[in-house]
C-alpha positions as CSV (number, residue, x, y, z in Angstrom):
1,X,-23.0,38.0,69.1
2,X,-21.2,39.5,72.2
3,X,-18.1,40.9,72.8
4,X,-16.3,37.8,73.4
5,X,-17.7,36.3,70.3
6,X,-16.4,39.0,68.0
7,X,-12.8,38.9,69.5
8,X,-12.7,35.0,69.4
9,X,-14.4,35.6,65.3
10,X,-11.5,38.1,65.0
11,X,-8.9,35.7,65.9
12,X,-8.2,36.7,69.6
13,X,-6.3,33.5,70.9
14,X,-7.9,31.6,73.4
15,X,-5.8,30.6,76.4
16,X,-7.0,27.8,78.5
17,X,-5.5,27.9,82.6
18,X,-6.8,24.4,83.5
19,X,-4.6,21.4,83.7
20,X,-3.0,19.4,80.7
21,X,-5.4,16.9,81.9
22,X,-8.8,18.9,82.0
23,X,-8.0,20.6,78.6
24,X,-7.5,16.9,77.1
25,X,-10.7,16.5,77.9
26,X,-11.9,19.1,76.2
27,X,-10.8,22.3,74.9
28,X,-12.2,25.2,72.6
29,X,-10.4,24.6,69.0
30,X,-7.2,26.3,68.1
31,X,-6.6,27.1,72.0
32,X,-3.6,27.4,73.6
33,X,-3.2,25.7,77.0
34,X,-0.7,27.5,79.6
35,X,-1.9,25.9,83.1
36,X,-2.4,28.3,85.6
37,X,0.6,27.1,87.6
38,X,3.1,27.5,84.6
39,X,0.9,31.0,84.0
40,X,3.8,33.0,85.6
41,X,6.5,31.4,84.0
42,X,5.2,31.2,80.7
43,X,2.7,35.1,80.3
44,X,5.4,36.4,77.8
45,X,4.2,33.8,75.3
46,X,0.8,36.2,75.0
47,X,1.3,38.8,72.8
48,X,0.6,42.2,74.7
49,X,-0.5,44.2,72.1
50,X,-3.9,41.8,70.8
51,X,-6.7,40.6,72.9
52,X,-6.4,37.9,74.4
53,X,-9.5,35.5,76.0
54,X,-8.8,33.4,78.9
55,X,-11.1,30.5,80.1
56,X,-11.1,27.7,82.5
57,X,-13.7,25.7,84.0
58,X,-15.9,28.2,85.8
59,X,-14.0,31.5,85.6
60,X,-12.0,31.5,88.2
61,X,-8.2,30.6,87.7
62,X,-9.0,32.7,84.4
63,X,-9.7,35.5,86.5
64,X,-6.6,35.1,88.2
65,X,-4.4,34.8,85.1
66,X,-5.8,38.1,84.1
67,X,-5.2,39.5,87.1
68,X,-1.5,38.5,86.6
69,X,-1.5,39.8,82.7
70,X,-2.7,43.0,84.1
71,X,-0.4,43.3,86.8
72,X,2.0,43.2,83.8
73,X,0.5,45.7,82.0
74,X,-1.4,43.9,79.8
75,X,-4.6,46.2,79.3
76,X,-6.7,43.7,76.6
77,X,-7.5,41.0,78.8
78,X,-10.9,39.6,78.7
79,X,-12.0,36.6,81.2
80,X,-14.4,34.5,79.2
81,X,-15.2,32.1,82.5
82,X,-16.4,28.5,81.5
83,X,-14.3,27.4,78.1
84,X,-17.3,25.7,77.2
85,X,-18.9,29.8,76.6
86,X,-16.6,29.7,73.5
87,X,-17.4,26.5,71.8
């Protein structure tokens, strides 16, 4: 188990950036899905002082959502890439 696992076994949410559409899809259980382009708007729904994971479908629009949670001060951001990596 990595360090990703134990946060998700520790009850870190899971946001998912993709679309409304993609996460219908398919989408870790119990996730949360705050597209990428309502990320901005909608950040102060993630609570700041627990871990949070973000995924998407290969890493990268998670990666910029933690770029944005950092640039808010956010200092427990962890980009898990692919959401299929927490299944």
């Amino acid at each position: 188990m990595d360090e990703l696992d134990e946060l998700k076994a520790a009850g870190a949410p899971v946001v998912d950036v993709r679309t409304p559409a993609e996460f219908l899809q398919g989408h870790v259980p119990g996730s949360v899905n705050i597209p990428l382009d309502q990320f901005q708007l909608r950040m102060a729904e993630i609570d700041p002082a627990r871990p949070v994971l973000l995924c998407c479908a290969s890493g990268g629009r998670s990666g910029m959502a933690k770029q944005m949670l950092e640039r808010e001060g956010y200092t427990q951001v962890h980009n898990a890439g692919p959401w299929t990596r927490l299944l």
